[in-house]
C-alpha positions in Angstrom: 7.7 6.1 37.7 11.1 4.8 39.4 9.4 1.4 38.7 10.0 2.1 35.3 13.1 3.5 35.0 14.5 1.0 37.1 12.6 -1.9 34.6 14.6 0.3 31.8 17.5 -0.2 33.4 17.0 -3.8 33.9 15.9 -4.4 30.3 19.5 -2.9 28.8 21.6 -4.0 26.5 25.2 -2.4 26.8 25.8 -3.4 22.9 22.5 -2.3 21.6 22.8 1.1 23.7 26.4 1.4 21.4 25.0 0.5 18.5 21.7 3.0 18.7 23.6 5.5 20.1 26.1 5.5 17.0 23.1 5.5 14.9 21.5 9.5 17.1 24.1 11.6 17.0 24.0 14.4 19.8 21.3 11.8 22.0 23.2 10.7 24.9 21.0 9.8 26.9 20.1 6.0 25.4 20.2 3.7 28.1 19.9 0.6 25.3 16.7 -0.9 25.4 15.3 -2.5 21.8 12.1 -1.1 20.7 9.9 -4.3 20.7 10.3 -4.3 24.7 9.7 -0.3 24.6 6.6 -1.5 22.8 5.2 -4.0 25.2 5.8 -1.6 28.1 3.9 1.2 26.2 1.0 -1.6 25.9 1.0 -2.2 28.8 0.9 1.3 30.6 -2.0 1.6 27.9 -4.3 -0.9 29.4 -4.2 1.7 32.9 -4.9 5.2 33.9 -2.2 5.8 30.8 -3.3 9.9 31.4 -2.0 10.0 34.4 1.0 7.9 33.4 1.3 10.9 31.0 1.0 13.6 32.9 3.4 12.8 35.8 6.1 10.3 33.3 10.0 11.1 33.7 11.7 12.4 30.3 15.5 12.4 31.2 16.0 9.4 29.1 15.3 8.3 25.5 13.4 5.6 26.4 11.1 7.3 28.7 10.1 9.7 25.7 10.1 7.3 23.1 7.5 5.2 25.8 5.3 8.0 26.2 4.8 8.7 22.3 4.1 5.1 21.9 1.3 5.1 24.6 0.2 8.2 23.0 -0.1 6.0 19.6 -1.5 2.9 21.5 -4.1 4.9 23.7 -7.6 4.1 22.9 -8.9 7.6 23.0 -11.0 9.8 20.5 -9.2 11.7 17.3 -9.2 15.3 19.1 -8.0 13.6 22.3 -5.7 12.0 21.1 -4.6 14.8 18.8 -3.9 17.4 21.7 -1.4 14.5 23.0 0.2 14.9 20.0 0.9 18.8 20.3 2.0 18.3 23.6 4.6 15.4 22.2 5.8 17.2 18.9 7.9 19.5 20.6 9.7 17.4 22.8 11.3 15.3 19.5 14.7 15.7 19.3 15.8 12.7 17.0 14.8 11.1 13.8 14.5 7.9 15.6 12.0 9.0 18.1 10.1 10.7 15.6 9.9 7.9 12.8 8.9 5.4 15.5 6.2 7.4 16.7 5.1 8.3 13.2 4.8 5.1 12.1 2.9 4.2 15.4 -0.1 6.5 14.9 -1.9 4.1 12.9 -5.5 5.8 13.5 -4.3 8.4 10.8 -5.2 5.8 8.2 -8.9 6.3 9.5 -8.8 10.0 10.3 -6.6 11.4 7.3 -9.1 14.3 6.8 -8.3 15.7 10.4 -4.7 14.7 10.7 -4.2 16.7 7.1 -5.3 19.7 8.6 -3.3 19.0 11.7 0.2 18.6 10.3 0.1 21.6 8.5 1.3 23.4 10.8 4.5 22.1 11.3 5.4 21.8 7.6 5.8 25.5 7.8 8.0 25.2 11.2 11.2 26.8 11.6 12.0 23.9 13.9 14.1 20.9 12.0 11.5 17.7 13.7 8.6 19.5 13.7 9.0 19.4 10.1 10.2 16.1 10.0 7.2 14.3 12.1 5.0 16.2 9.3 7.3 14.5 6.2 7.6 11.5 7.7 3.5 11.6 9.2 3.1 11.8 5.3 5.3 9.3 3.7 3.1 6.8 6.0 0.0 7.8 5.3 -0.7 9.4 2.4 1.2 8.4 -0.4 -2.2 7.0 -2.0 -4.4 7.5 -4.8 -6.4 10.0 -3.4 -3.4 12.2 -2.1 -0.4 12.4 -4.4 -1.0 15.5 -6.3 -1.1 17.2 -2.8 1.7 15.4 -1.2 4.3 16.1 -4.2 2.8 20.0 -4.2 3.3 20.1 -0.2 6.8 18.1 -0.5 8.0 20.4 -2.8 7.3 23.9 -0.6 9.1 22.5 2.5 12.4 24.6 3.1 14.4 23.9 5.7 18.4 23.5 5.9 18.4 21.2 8.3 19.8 17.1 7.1 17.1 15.4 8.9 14.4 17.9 6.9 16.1 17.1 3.6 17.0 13.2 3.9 13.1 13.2 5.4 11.6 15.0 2.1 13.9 12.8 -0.2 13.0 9.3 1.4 9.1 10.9 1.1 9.8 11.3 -3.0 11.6 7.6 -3.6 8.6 6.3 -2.0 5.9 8.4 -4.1 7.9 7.0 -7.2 8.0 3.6 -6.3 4.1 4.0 -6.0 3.7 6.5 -8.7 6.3 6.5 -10.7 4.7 8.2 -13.9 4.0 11.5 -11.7 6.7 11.1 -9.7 9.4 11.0 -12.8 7.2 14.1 -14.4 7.9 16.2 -10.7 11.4 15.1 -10.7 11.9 17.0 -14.2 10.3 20.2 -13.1 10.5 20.8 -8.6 11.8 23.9 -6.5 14.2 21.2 -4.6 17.2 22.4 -3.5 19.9 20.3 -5.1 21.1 18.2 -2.3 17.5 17.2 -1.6 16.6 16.4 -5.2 20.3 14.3 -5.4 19.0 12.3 -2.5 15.9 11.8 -4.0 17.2 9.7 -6.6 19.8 8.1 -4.6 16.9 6.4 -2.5 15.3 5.8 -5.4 18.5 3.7 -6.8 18.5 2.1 -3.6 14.8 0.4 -4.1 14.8 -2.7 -4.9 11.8 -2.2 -6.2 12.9 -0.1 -9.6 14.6 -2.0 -12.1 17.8 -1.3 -13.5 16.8 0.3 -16.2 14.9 2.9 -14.7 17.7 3.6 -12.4 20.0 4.4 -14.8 17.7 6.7 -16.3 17.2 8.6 -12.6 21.0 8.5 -12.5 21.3 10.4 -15.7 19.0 13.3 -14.1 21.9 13.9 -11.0 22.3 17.5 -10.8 
């Protein structure tokens, strides 16, 4: 383990750790290593005895969580397996940028959406502010499809939380159901239990798509609260 952290320490960037540290507020523990190396390390502990990696790794720094979600992600392992790693990893997220990278690492939802439905629910109805974010953001991945939207606007719209990395996560979920389904997303946006600043945000992102013409963003600018 001081292998790695020594390897971490090698790999940093003084300007990058800055620069990512101006981006987490209240993390100061980055030591400023970009994510594409934090990626190949994660790869490689992966092709080892990555459970015992696990279950003896060093948290004290950013890095050394954000490696051990992404050899969680990477893992070849079965869906419960893998899935008890994840319990054991949700609570130790204390940023957004630890939680969307591993989110958007666990790529064997798209083959296990059933299970990992069921799993997040949970933590939708946390009182903790990323619990409920790697749930949003879990979502916005995964299951803004054809076979999920109804559900994903009707679950979107019960999260309550007061925390900003709750709200901005909800609001970035709903610009991305409307830029993929706009029709039921424009009929939510005229009758949702969003609190203000969440719906507001939810049509600033949506401005802020380059995929919505100019048109239809004057029309979601009209419907500000």
């Amino acid at each position: 383990m001081d292998n790695l952290r020594n390897r971490l320490f090698e790999l940093a960037d003084d300007k990058y750790k800055k620069f990512h540290s101006s981006l987490c507020p209240n993390t100061e523990n980055i030591i400023g290593v970009r994510l594409p190396q934090l990626r190949q390390i994660a790869k490689e502990i992966t092709k080892g005895d990555w459970r015992s990696f696990l279950s003896t790794s060093k948290e004290d720094y950013y890095e050394e969580v954000l490696i051990n979600g992404l050899v969680i992600a990477y893992a070849k392992c079965d869906v419960d397996e893998r899935l008890n790693y994840i319990k054991d990893f949700v609570p130790k997220i204390y940023n957004w940028a630890i939680c969307d990278t591993f989110c958007n690492t666990l790529k064997f939802v798209n083959k296990n959406k059933e299970a990992v439905w069921d799993f997040i629910q949970p933590y939708l109805k946390s009182s903790k502010e990323f619990e409920i974010r790697f749930a949003v953001v879990i979502i916005l991945n995964y299951y803004i499809t054809e076979d999920y939207i109804d559900i994903v606007l009707e679950t979107l719209d019960k999260v309550r939380h007061n925390g900003y990395y709750v709200k901005m996560a909800v609001a970035w979920a709903i610009s991305m159901c409307f830029i993929k389904f706009e029709e039921k997303t424009m009929l939510y946006l005229k009758n949702n239990n969003l609190d203000d600043f969440t719906y507001n945000k939810s049509l600033q992102k949506i401005c802020e798509s380059l995929c919505v013409d100019k048109k239809t963003k004057a029309l979601i600018k009209s419907m500000k609260r």
